[in-house]
C-alpha positions as CSV (number, residue, x, y, z in Angstrom):
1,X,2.0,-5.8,12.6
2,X,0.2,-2.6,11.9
3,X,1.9,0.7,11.0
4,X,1.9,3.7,12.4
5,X,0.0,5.3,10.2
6,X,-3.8,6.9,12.0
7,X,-6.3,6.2,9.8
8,X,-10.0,7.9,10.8
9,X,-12.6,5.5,8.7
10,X,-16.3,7.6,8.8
11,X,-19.6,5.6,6.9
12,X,-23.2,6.1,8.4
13,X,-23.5,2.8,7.7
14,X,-22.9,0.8,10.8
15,X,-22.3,-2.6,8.9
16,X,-19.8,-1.2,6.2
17,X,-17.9,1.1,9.2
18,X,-17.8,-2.2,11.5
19,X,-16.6,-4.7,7.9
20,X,-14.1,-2.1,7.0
21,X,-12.7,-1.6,10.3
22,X,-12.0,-5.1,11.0
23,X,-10.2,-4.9,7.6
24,X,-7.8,-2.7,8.1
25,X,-7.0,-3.3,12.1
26,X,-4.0,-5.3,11.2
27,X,-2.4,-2.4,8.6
28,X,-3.1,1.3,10.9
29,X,-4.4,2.3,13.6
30,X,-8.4,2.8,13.1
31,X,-10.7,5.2,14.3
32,X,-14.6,5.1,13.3
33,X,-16.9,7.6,13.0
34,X,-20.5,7.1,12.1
35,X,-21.0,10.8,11.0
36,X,-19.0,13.4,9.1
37,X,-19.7,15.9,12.2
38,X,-18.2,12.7,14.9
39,X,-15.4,12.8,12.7
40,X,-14.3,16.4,12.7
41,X,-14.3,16.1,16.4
42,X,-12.1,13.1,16.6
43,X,-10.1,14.3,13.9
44,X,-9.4,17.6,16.0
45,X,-8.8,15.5,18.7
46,X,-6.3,13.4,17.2
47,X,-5.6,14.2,13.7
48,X,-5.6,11.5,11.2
49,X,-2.9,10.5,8.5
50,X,-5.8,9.3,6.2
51,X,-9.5,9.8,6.0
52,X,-11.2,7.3,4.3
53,X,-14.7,8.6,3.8
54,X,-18.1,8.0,2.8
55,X,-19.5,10.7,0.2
56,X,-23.1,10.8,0.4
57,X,-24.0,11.1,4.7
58,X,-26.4,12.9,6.2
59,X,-25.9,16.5,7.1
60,X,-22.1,17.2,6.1
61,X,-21.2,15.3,2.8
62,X,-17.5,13.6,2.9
63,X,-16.5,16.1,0.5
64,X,-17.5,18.8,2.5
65,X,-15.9,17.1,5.6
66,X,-12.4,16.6,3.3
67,X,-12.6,20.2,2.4
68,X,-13.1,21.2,6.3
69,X,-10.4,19.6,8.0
70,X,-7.7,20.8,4.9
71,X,-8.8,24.3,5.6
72,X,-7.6,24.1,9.0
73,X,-3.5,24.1,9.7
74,X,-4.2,21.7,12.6
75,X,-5.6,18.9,9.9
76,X,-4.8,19.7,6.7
77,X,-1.9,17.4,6.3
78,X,-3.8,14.2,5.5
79,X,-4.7,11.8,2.3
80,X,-8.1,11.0,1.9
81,X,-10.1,8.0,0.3
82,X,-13.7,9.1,-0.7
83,X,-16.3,6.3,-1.5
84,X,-18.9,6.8,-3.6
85,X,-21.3,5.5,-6.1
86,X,-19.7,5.1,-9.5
87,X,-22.1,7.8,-10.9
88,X,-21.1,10.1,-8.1
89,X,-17.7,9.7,-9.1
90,X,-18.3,10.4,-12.8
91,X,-20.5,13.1,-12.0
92,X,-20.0,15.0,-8.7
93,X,-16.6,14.5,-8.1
94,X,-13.8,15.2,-10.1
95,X,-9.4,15.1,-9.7
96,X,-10.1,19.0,-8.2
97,X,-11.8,17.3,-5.1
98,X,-9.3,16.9,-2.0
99,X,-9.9,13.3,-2.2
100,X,-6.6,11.5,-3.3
101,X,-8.5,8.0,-4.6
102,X,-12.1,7.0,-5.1
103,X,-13.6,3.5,-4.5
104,X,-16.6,2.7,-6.6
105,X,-19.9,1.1,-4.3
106,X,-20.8,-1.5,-4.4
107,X,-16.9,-3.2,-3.8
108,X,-15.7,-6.3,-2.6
109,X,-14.0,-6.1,0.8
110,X,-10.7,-7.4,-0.2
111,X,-10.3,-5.4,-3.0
112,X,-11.2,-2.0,-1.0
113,X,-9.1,-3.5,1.8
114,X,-5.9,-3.9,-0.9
115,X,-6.7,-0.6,-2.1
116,X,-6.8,1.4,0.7
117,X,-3.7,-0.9,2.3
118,X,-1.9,0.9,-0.9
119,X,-2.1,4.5,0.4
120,X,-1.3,3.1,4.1
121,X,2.0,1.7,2.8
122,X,2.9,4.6,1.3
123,X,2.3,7.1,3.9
124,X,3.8,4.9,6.3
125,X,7.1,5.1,3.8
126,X,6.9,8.8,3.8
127,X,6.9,8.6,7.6
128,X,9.9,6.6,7.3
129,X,11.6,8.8,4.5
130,X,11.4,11.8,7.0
131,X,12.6,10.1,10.2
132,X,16.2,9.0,8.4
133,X,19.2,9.1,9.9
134,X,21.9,11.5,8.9
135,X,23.2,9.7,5.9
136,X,19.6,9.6,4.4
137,X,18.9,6.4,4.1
138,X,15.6,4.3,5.4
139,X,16.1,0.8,6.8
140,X,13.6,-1.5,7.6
141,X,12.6,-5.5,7.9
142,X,10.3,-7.3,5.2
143,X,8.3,-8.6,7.7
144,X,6.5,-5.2,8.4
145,X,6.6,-4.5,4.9
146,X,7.3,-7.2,2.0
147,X,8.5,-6.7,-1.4
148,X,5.5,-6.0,-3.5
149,X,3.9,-3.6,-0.4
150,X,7.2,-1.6,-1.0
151,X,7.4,-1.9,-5.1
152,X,4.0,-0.1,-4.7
153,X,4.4,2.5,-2.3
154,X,7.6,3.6,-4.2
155,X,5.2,3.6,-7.4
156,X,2.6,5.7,-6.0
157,X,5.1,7.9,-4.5
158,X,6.7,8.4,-7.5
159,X,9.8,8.0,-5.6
160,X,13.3,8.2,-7.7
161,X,15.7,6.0,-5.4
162,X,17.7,2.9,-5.1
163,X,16.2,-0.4,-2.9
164,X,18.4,-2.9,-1.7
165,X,17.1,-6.1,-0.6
166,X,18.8,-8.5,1.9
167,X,17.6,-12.0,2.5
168,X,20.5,-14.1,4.1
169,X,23.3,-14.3,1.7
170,X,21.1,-12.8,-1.3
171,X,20.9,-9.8,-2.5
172,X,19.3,-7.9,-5.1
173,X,19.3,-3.8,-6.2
174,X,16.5,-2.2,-7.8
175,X,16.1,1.3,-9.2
176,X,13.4,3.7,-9.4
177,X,12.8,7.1,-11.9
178,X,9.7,8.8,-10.7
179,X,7.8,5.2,-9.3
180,X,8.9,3.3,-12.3
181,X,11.5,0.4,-12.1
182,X,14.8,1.3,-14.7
183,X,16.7,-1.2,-12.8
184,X,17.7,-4.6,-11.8
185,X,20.5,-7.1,-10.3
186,X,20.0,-10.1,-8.6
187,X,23.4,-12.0,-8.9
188,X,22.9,-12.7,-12.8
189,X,20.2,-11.5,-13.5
190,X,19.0,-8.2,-14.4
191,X,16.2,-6.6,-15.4
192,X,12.8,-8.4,-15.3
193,X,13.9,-11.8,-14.1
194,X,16.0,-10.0,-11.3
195,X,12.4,-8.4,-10.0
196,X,10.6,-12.0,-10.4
197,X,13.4,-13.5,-8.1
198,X,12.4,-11.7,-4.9
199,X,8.9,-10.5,-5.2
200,X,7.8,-13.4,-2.7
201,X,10.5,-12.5,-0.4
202,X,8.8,-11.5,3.6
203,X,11.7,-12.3,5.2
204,X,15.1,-10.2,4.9
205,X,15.8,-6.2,5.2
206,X,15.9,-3.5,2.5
207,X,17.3,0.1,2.2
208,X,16.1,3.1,0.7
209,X,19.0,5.3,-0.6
210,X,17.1,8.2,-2.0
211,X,20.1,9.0,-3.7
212,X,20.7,5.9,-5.4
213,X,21.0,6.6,-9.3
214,X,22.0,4.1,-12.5
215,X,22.5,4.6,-16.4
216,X,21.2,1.3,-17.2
217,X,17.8,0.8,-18.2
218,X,17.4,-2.7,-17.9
219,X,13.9,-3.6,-17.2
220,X,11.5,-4.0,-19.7
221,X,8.0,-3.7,-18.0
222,X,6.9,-1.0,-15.8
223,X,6.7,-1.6,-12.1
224,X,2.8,-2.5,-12.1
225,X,3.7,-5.1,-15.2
226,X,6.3,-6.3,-13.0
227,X,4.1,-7.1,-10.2
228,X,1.5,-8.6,-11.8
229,X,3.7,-11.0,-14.0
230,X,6.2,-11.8,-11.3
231,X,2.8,-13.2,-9.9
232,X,1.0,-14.6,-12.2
233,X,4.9,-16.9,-12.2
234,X,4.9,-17.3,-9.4
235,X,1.3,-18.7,-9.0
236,X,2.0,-21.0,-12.5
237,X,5.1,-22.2,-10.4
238,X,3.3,-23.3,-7.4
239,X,0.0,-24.8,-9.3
240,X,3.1,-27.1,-11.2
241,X,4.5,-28.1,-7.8
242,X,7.9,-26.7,-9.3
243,X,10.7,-24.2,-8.8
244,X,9.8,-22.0,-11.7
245,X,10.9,-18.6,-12.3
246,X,10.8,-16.9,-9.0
247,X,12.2,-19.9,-6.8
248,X,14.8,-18.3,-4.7
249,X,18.5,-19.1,-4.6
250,X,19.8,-22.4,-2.4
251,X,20.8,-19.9,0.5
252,X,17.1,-19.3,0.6
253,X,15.3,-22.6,-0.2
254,X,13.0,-22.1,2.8
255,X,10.5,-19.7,2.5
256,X,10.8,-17.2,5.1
257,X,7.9,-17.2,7.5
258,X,5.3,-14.7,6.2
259,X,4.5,-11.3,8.2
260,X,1.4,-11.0,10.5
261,X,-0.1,-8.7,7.8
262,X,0.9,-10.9,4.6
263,X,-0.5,-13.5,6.7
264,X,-4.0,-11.6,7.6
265,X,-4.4,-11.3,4.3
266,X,-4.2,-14.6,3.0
267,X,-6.4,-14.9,5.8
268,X,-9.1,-13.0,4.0
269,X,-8.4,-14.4,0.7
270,X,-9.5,-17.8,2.0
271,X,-12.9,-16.8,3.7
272,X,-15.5,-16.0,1.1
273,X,-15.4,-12.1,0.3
274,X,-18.3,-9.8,1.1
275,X,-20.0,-7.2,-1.4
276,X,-20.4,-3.7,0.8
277,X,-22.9,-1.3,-0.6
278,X,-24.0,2.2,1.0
C-alpha cells in the first residue's frame, strides 16, 4: 500500500523518469515531470512532499529548481533528492545545497528505489507524528510499514522515543536517543538479540510514544549495525533451513503474510536489476 506521502519525480530522460516511476508507485504518490520548468508548475499546482530531481537538465538546473520552490512559502516545505554524476556531487554540489541526499549516476534501480523509499518512510512518519492524538502517541499496522522501514525512519529522523511492537501475544520495546537504538526487551532478551527477534516481523502493530525514555543502555550496535546483522541472521537461518536466531516465539511460528510493499519489493529483487544512467 502506498503512503501518503506526494512525491514530484523530474528527469529529462524519458527512460529513467518512466523506470523510476514504476519504482516507487507502490511507496507515494508520483508525479513526473520531464523538465525542471513542468515541474514548478505541477509543484505550484499541488505541492510535493519530496522532489526527487535530476541535476544537470536543460534550461533550469535541479538545483536551481530546489532553490526556487524553497524560496516560495507556498513550496518550501519539502525534502529533496538530487541526482547527479558522482563528480558533480564532489564538485558542484556541496551539504549547503537544499538537496537533503544525493544519488550517484550511473545506479542500480533497486538500490535508488531503497534509497529514496528511506526518505518516503520517514516523512510519512513525520506526517504521522503530527497527526497524533491527544496523548501523543502514533499507532499504526506493520503491514504499511514493517520493522526495519520503521528502525530507519526513526534513524534518519533522529527521533528520541519509545517503539512498541505487537505481534499476537509478543511483544517487544525498543528505545531510541537521537536515531540510535539504547534499548531492548523482547521477553528475555534484551539488547541486540531482542532487535534480531522481530526485525522480520510485517504483521502486528507498533506505537510511537515520543516520550518514552530508559536508563539502560543495553544494546551494543548502533541501529544501522542492528539491521544489517539481524539480516545477515536471518538470511544464514533461512540458507540452513533452521530456526536460527531471529525465529519468532511459538505464538508466532507462522510468518505473517508480508505487506503489498514488502512484497513489491521482493518483487524487484527477483527480476534482474537495471543500471540507469543520465
Amino acid at each position: 500500500m502506498a503512503n501518503d506521502v506526494k512525491l514530484l519525480l523530474v528527469d529529462d530522460n524519458p527512460m529513467v523518469l518512466g523506470m523510476l516511476q514504476k519504482a516507487l508507485a507502490p511507496f507515494a504518490q508520483v508525479v513526473s515531470a520531464g523538465d525542471a520548468a513542468d515541474a514548478l508548475l505541477k509543484a505550484v499546482d499541488d505541492p510535493p512532499e519530496l522532489v526527487v530531481c535530476d541535476y544537470r537538465m536543460p534550461g533550469m538546473d535541479g538545483r536551481q529548481l530546489v532553490e526556487k520552490l524553497k524560496s516560495r512559502p507556498a513550496t518550501a516545505n519539502f525534502s529533496a533528492i538530487l541526482m547527479a554524476s558522482r563528480a558533480d556531487i564532489d564538485e558542484r554540489l556541496s551539504p549547503q545545497d537544499a538537496a537533503d541526499d544525493y544519488l550517484a549516476k550511473p545506479f542500480f534501480l533497486k538500490e535508488a528505489t531503497r534509497r529514496i523509499k528511506r526518505t518516503v518512510d520517514r516523512i510519512a512518519l513525520e506526517k504521522m507524528a503530527k497527526t497524533a492524538p491527544s496523548d501523543g502517541v502514533v499507532r499504526g499496522n506493520l503491514s504499511q510499514m514493517n520493522v526495519i522501514d520503521l528502525m530507519q525512519s526513526l534513524e534518519m529522523g533522529r527521533k528520541s522515543c519509545q517503539l512498541s511492537l505487537n505481534n499476537g501475544a509478543d511483544k517487544c520495546e525498543v528505545f531510541f536517543v537521537e536515531g540510535q537504538v539504547k534499548h531492548a526487551t523482547y521477553g528475555s532478551l534484551v539488547g541486540d538479540q531482542a532487535v534480531f527477534k522481530v526485525l522480520r516481523w510485517t504483521g502486528g502493530n507498533f506505537e510511537l510514544n515520543f516520550e518514552g525514555k530508559t536508563d539502560q543502555e543495553t544494546a551494543q550496535l548502533n541501529t544501522q549495525g542492528l539491521l544489517m546483522e539481524g539480516l545477515r541472521l536471518l538470511d544464514e537461518s533461512q540458507r540452513d533451513g533452521g530456526a536460527g536466531p531471529v525465529e519468532e516465539s511459538a505464538s508466532s511460528s507462522t510468518a505473517p503474510a508480508p505487506s503489498p510493499a514488502a512484497s513489491g519489493e521482493r518483487g524487484r529483487e527477483e527480476e534482474e536489476d537495471v543500471l540507469l544512467d543520465s
